[in-house]
Structure formats: structure tokens, C-alpha cells
C-alpha positions as CSV (number, residue, x, y, z in Angstrom):
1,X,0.0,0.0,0.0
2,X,1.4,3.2,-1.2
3,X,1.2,5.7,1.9
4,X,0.3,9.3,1.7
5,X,3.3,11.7,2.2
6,X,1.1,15.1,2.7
7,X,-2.1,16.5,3.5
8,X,-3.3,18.7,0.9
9,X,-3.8,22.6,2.3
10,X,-6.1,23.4,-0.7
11,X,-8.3,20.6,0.1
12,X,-8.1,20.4,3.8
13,X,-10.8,22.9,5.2
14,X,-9.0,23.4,8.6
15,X,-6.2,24.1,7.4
16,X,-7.0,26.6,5.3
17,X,-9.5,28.7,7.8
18,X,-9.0,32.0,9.1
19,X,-8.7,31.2,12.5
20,X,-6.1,28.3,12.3
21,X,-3.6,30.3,9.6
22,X,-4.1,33.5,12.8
23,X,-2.1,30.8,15.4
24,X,0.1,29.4,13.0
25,X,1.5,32.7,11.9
26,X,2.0,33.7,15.4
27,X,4.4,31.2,16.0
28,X,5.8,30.7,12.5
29,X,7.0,34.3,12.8
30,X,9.4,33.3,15.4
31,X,11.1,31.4,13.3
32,X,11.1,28.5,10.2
33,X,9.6,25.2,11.7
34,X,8.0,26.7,15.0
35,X,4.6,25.1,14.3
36,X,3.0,21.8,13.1
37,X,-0.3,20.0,13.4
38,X,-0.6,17.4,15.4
39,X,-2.6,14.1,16.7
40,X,-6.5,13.9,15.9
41,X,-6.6,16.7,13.0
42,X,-3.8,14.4,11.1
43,X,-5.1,11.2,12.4
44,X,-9.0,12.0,11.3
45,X,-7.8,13.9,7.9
46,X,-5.9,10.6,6.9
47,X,-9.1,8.4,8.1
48,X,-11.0,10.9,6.5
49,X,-13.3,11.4,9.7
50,X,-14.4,14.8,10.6
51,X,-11.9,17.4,12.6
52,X,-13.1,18.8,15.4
53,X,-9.8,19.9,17.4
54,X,-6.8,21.5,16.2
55,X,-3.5,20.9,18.4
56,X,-0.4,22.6,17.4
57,X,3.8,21.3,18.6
58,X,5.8,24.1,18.9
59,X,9.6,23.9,19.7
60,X,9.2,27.2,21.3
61,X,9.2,26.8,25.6
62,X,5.3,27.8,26.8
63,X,6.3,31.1,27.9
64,X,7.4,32.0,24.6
65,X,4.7,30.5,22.3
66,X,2.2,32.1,24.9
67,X,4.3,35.5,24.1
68,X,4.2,35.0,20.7
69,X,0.5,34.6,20.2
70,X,0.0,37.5,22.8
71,X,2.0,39.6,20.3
72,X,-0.1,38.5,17.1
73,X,-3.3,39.7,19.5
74,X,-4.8,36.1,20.6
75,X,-6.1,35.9,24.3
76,X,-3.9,33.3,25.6
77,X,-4.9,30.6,28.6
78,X,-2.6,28.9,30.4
79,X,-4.4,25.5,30.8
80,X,-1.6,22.9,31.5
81,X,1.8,24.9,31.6
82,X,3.5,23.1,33.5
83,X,2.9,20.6,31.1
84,X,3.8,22.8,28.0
85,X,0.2,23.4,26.8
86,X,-1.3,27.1,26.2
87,X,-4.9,27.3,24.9
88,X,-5.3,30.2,21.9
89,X,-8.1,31.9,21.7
90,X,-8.6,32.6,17.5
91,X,-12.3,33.8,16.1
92,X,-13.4,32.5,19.2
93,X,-12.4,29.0,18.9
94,X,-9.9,27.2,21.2
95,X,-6.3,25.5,19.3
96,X,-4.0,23.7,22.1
97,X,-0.6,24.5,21.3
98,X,1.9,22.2,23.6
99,X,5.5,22.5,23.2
100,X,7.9,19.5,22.3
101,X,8.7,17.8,25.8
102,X,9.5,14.4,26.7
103,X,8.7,12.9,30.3
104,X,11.4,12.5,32.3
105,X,9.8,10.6,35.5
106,X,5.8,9.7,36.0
107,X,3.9,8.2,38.7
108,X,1.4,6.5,36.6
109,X,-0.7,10.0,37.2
110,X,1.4,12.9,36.7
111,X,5.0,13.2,35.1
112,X,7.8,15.6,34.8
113,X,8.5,17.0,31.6
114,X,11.6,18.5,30.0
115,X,11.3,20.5,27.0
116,X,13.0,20.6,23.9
117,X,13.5,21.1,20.0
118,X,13.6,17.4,18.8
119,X,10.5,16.2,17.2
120,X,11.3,12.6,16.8
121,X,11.7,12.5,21.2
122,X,8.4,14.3,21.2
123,X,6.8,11.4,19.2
124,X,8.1,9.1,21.6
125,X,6.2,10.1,24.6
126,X,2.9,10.3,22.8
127,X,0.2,7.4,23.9
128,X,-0.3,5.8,20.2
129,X,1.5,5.7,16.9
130,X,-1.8,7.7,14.7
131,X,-1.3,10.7,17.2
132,X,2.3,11.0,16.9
133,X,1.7,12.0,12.8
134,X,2.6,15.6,12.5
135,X,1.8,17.8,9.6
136,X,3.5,21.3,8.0
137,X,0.9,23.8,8.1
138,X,2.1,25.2,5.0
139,X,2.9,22.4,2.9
140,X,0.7,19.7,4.1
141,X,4.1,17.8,4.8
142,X,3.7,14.6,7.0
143,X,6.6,13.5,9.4
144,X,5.9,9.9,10.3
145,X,8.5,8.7,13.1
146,X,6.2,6.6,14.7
147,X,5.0,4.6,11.7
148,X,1.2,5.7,12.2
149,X,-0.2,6.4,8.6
150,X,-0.4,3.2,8.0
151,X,-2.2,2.5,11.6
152,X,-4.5,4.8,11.0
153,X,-5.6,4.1,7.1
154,X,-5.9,0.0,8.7
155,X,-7.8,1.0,11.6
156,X,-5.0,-0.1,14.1
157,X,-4.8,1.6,17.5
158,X,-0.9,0.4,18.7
159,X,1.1,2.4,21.6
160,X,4.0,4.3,20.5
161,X,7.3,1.9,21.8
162,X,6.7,-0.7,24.6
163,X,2.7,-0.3,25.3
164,X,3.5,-1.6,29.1
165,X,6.1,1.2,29.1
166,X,3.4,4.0,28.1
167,X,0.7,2.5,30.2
168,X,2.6,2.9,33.4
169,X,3.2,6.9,32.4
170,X,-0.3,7.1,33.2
171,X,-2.7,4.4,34.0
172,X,-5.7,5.7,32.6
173,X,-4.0,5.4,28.8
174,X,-5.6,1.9,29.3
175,X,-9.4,3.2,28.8
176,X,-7.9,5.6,26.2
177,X,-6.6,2.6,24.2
178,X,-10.5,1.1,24.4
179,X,-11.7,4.5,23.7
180,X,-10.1,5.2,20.4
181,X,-10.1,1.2,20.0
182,X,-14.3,2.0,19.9
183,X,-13.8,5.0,17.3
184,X,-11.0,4.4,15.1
185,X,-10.4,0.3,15.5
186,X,-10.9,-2.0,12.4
187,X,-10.7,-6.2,13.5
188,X,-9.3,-7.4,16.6
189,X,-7.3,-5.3,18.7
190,X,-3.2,-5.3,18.7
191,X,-2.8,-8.0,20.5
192,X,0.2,-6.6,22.8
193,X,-1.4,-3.5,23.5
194,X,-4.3,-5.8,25.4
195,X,-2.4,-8.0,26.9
196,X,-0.5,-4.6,28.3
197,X,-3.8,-3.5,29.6
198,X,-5.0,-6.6,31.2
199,X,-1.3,-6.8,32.9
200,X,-1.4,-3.1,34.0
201,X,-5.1,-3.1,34.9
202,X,-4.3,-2.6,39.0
203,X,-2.9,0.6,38.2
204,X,-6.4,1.9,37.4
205,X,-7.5,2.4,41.3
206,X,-5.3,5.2,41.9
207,X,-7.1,7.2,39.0
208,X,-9.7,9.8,40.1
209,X,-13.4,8.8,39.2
210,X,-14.0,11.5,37.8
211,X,-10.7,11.4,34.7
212,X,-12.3,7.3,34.9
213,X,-16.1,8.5,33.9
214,X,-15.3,11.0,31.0
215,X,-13.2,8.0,29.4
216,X,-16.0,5.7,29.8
217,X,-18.3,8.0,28.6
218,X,-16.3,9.2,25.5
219,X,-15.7,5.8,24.8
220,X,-19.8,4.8,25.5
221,X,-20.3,7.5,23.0
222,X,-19.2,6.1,19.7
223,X,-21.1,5.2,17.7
224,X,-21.1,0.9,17.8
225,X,-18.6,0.0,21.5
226,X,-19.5,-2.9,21.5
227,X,-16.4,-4.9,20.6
228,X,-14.3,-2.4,22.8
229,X,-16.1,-3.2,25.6
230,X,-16.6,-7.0,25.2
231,X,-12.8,-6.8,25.0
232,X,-12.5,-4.8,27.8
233,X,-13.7,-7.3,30.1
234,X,-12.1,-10.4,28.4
235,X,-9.1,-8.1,29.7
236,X,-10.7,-7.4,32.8
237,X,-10.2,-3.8,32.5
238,X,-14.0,-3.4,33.1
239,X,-14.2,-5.5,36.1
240,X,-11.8,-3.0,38.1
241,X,-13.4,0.2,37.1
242,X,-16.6,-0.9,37.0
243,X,-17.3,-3.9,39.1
244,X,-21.4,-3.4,38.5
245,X,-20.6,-4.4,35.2
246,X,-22.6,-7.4,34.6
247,X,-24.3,-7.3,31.4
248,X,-22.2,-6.1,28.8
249,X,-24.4,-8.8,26.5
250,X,-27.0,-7.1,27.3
251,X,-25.3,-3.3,26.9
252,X,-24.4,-5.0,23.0
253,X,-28.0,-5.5,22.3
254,X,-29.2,-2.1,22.9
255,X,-26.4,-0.7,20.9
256,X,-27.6,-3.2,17.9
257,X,-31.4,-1.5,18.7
258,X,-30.2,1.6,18.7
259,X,-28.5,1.2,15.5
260,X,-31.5,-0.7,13.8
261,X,-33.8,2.0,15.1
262,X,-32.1,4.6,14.3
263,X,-31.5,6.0,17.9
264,X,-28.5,8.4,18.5
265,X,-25.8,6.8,21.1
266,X,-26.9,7.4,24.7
267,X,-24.0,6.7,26.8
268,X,-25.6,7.1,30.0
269,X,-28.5,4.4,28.9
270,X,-25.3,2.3,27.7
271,X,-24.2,2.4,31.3
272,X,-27.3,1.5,32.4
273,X,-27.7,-1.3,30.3
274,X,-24.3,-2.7,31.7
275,X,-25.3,-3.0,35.2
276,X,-27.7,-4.3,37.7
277,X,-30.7,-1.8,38.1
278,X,-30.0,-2.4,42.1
279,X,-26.8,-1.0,42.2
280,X,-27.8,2.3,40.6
281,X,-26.7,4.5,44.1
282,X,-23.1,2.3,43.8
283,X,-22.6,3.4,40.2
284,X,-23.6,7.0,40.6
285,X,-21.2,7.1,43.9
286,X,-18.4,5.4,42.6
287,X,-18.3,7.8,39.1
288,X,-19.1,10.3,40.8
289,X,-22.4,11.1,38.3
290,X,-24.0,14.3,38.2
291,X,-27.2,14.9,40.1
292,X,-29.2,14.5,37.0
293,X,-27.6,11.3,36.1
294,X,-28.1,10.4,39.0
295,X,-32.0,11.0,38.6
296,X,-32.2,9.1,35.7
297,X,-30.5,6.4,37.1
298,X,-33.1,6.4,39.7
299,X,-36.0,7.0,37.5
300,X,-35.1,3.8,35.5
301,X,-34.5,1.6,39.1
302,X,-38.3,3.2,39.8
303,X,-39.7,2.4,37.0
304,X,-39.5,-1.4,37.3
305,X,-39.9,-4.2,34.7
306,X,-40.7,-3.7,31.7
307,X,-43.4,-6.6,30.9
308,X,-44.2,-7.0,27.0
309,X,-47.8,-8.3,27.8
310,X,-49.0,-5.6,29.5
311,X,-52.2,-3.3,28.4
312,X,-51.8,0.4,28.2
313,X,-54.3,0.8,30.9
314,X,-52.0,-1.3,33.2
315,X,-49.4,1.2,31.7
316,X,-51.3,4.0,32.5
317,X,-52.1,2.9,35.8
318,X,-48.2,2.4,36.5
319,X,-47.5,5.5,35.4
320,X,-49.5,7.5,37.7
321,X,-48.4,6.4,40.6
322,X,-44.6,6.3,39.5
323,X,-42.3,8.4,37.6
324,X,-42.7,7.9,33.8
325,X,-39.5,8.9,32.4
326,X,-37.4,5.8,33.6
327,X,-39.8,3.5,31.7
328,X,-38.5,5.0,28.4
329,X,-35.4,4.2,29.3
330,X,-36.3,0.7,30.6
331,X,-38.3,-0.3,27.5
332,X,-35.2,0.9,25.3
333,X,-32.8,-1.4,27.4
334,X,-35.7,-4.6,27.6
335,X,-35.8,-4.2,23.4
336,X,-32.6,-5.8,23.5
337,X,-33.5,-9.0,25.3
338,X,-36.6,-10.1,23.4
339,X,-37.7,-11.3,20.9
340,X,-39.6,-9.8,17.6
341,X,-43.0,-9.6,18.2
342,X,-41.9,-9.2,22.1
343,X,-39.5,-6.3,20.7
344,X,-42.4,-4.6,18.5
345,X,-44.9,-4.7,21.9
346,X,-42.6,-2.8,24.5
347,X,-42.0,-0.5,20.9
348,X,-45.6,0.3,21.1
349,X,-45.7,0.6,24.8
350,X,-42.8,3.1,24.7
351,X,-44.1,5.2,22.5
352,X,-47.1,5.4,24.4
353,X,-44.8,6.2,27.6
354,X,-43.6,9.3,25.4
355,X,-47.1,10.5,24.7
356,X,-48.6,9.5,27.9
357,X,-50.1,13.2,30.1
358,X,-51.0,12.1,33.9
359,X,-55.0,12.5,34.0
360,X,-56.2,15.1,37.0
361,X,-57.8,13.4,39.8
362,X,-61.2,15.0,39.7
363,X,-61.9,15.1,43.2
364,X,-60.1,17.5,45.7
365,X,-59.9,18.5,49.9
366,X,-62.7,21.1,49.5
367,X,-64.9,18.5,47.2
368,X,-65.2,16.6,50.3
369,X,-65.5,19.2,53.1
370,X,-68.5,21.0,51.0
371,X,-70.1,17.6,51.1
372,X,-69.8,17.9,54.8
373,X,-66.6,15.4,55.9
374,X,-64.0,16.8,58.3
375,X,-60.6,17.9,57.6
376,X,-57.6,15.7,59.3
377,X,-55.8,12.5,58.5
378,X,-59.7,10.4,57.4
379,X,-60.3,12.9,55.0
380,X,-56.8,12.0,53.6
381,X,-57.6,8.6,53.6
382,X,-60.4,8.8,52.0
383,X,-58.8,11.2,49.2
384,X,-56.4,7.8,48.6
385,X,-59.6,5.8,48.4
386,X,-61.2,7.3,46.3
387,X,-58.3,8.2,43.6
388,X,-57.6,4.1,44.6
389,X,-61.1,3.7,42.7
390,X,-60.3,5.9,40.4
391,X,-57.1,4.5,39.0
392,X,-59.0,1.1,38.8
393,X,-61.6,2.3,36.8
394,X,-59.4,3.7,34.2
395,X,-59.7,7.4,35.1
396,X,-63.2,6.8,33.4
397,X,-65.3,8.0,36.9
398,X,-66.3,11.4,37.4
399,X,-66.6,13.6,40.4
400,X,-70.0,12.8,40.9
401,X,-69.6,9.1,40.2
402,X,-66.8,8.7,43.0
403,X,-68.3,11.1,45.5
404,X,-71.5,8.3,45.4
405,X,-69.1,5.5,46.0
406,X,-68.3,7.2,49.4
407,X,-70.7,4.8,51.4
408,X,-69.3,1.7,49.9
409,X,-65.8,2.8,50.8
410,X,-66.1,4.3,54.4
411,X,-67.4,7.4,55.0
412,X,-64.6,8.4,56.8
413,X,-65.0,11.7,59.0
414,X,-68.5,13.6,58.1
415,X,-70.1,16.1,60.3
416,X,-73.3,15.5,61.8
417,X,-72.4,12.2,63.2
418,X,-71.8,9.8,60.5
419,X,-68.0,10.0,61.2
């Protein structure tokens, strides 16, 4: 296979817009060479995915490359300095520019970085071979030292050098491996670079839940997981982050839904499909969830089995006395498991879920006091009995109706002696 030597600047949108040529020329007018694109705007060019982010190498040390855009007028953040990475601000959008480093000493978490003017040493600390492609902004020139054009146009995620090695720079390039594995990966995964993981997999409980969840969700994200994940736990990666993890069988057969239906990836219902509805409060705790995802998670524990044999009215009935919105979730998650004409009645059920407004029990408080019954704890009680008979008769009984059916339910605490 004849491998592509340059991206083409005439062609290549990004390259070409206002706002990237704005950083580039800041730093290109310190000197020849002083700027080149690197990782995912090569990577997804050559896999022609879209480009979203545009990071720039600079051999120029962070204080200078954050003067240097300063001077060309670009507000300038210091985001990871001490790592070599300044954030410009161009037309509004954000490029990382990170000067050339390579680690000198790491913890697994956190290294120490030296910085330099060698490309080639750059490359080396970089976590796999398709981000280490760097590209002349000018000329569309690709330097390769790594060896990942050919990764990326075969779909092969492989660490740069010994993947052990780069996994114990920082332990959480194991779910980054999955991750990209689930976006960019074509076949069966480099077989070193799992066996790497599955070795290294321990050194996962010392990262923070909250760097854990944003990889698992990026990685829940794309759009078919599936094989990352079953891979995942043949390694046993998933068991240490995510012990809940039960079902990923059943996690693959909602994505396979979602795909026939035409659903757009919902990595927080992926997560939920993974685990026992039970451990819901464990999950949220241990990735530190937001409070909504929290609530959903709830909603769906709330809302129960899904049964493929119920009526809408037994629907209906369920949903007035429980939350609604975790049933959409639990039908979506139930499709998975059963089969075709099974599958097409939770459909229907759902859909019905969506449409479904709670009906407005006709009879309040002051209904009952003008009919003479005394406030307090009865007249409560008799409000639950009667919405009771209510809910049984399918909303269908008026105000009238279940006022009458006081006598045959208790009369509860009416003035003038009949309490």
C-alpha cells in the first residue's frame, strides 16, 4: 500500500481557515519550523473522519509560544503549563498548542516533563503511533517517526514503543486505548497493546473517578462500543473500574437497537444497560455522576420491569403512581432482550410512555369538606380511596360518580355524626 506523504492545504478545510492560519502565523513568525499539526486533525484527515480539534507542537518553551501569540493579539490561557500546553483563543475557537517535551519521571498519574526542540523525542512520549503523525501547516508535509499512517488508514490503535512502558506513564491510557479502539479500530485489537492492559489493569484504582467516567463515557459514546467493551472485560479492564458491570451482553443489544432504530448513542442508557438496576446509588457514587444522572438512574430503578404483555391501561395505571421517564429508558434497554413480536410490543408501549399526560384526579380536599366530611388524617384517607377507585376504573369516573361511592368505601370523618 502506497502511503500518503502530505495532507493537501487546498483541500483540507481546517487548514486553510482564518482562524487556524491566525495561530500558525504567530508562531511561524518566530522562526522557520516553529509550528506543526498534530494528533487527531492528522489522524482523522488521513481516516477521512471529521476534525473537530486542532492541536499545534511548537519547539518554542510555553512562555514564549504564549508570548508569541500574545504579540499577534490572541487571548492566551494557560491551561496545562506546567505541562507545556497554552490554549489560543482565534475567532473565538480554542487551538491547544503544547511545546515538544518528553517525560522524564511519572507516577502513573502525573509526570515531569523536560522541554525541547527534537520532534522525533516528542513522538516518543505520545500514547499511540496515529497521534504522533505531525503535519507542516504550510505544505501539508507529513513526518511519520512513529509509523502511524499506515495504523491509521488499517484502523489499528498500537502504543508508540513498549505499550506496558506508556501505560505505566499514566494508567488511565488503558481506557484511552478502548476508547479510540471503539472509534478508530478495524478487527481485533493489537494483540500486545491488550495484553498490556490486562497486565497493567491494577494501576487503574489510583485514578480519580472523575478522569475514569469521561473515558467511559467518550468511549460509550461512539457510535457501535460494543467490541471495545466486550474486549474490555475479556481483559478485565471493566471489572476493576466498573465492578457493576454485569451485562455487557446485554449493553451490546441495545447498541444493535439503537442502531437498527435509528437511535443516536446514549452513553448514560449504555451504562445503564451494563449494570444491575440495584446498584444504581453504587454506580452513581463510585463515578461520581452528576445529580441528573443520577436521577435518571433512579427513574429507570423506579420504574420497574418492563413486561411485554401488559395493556396500556395497566401502563397508565403504573404510570400514575410512578415516575414515567425511567420506563422510556427501561423499555429501550428490555428491546434488546426479546424477541420480535416481544420487541415490537414494549415499541408500542414506549411510544405510548412518550405520549402519555397524567390525568387530573377530579376530586379535591374542598370537594369533600362541602359535602360535609372533616378535615384531618380520614379525609386524607379517604382522598387515597377514592383516587384508589379511580385508578382502577381507568380514570373513566367522574366527580359525581366517585363522590357516590363514598358509602361503599367508608365514609370516613362527616359532620353530623356519620364519622
Amino acid at each position: 500500500m502506497r502511503l500518503p506523504d502530505r495532507l493537501d492545504p487546498k483541500t483540507t478545510d481546517w487548514m486553510r481557515d482564518a482562524a487556524t492560519r491566525k495561530v500558525v502565523e504567530a508562531l511561524q513568525a518566530q522562526g522557520p519550523d516553529m509550528a506543526r499539526f498534530v494528533g487527531g486533525c492528522v489522524r482523522n484527515t488521513l481516516m477521512d473522519r471529521p476534525v473537530d480539534d486542532i492541536d499545534i507542537a511548537t519547539p518554542l518553551p510555553p512562555e514564549k509560544a504564549m508570548a508569541a501569540l500574545q504579540e499577534a493579539g490572541l487571548h492566551v490561557v494557560p491551561t496545562g503549563i506546567a505541562h507545556g500546553t497554552v490554549t489560543a483563543i482565534a475567532d473565538g475557537r480554542p487551538f491547544e498548542v503544547t511545546s515538544l517535551r518528553e517525560d522524564i519521571e511519572t507516577d502513573g498519574r502525573h509526570a515531569q516533563v523536560q522541554f525541547g526542540t527534537d520532534w522525533e523525542k516528542d513522538s516518543r512520549r505520545r500514547d499511540f503511533r496515529f497521534n504522533a503523525i505531525y503535519a507542516d501547516p504550510d505544505s501539508g508535509a507529513l513526518y511519520d517517526p512513529q509509523h502511524g499512517i499506515e495504523d491509521a488508514l488499517k484502523g489499528v490503535v498500537a502504543f508508540v514503543g513498549d505499550p506496558e512502558t506508556r501505560i505505566k506513564e499514566d494508567y488511565l491510557r488503558i481506557l484511552r486505548y478502548f476508547r479510540f479502539f471503539a472509534w478508530y479500530g478495524s478487527g481485533r485489537p493489537d494483540r500486545d497493546a491488550v495484553k498490556a492492559c490486562a497486565r497493567c489493569k491494577d494501576g487503574m484504582a489510583a485514578l480519580s473517578a472523575e478522569r475514569i467516567w469521561k473515558e467511559l463515557e467518550k468511549l460509550l459514546s461512539a457510535p457501535d462500543p460494543s467490541r471495545a467493551l466486550r474486549w474490555m472485560r475479556t481483559a478485565e479492564v471493566l471489572q476493576v473500574i466498573l465492578p457493576e458491570s454485569i451485562h455487557v451482553d446485554r449493553a451490546c443489544a441495545l447498541i444493535a437497537i439503537e442502531q437498527e432504530q435509528g437511535w443516536a448513542p446514549d452513553p448514560l442508557l449504555r451504562l445503564m444497560a451494563m449494570i444491575d438496576s440495584r446498584r444504581w446509588a453504587k454506580v452513581a457514587a463510585r463515578l461520581k455522576l452528576s445529580n441528573a444522572q443520577k436521577n435518571r438512574l433512579k427513574a429507570w430503578h423506579d420504574a420497574g420491569a418492563v413486561d411485554p404483555d401488559e395493556d396500556y391501561m395497566d401502563v397508565s395505571r403504573r404510570f400514575y403512581r410512578k415516575v414515567v421517564a425511567g420506563y422510556v429508558d427501561a423499555a429501550r434497554i428490555a428491546m434488546g432482550t426479546l424477541d420480535e413480536r416481544a420487541r415490537r410490543r414494549v415499541q408500542d408501549l414506549m411510544e405510548f410512555a412518550q405520549e402519555w399526560e397524567r390525568p387530573v384526579f377530579p376530586v379535591q380536599a374542598r370537594d369533600l369538606i362541602a359535602e360535609g366530611y372533616k378535615e384531618g388524617r380520614e379525609l386524607g384517607d379517604l382522598l387515597w380511596d377514592l383516587e384508589d377507585e379511580w385508578i382502577r376504573s381507568g380514570f373513566a369516573l367522574s366527580k359525581s360518580e366517585l363522590i357516590a361511592k363514598i358509602g361503599n368505601l367508608g365514609t370516613g370523618g362527616k359532620s353530623g355524626g356519620q364519622g
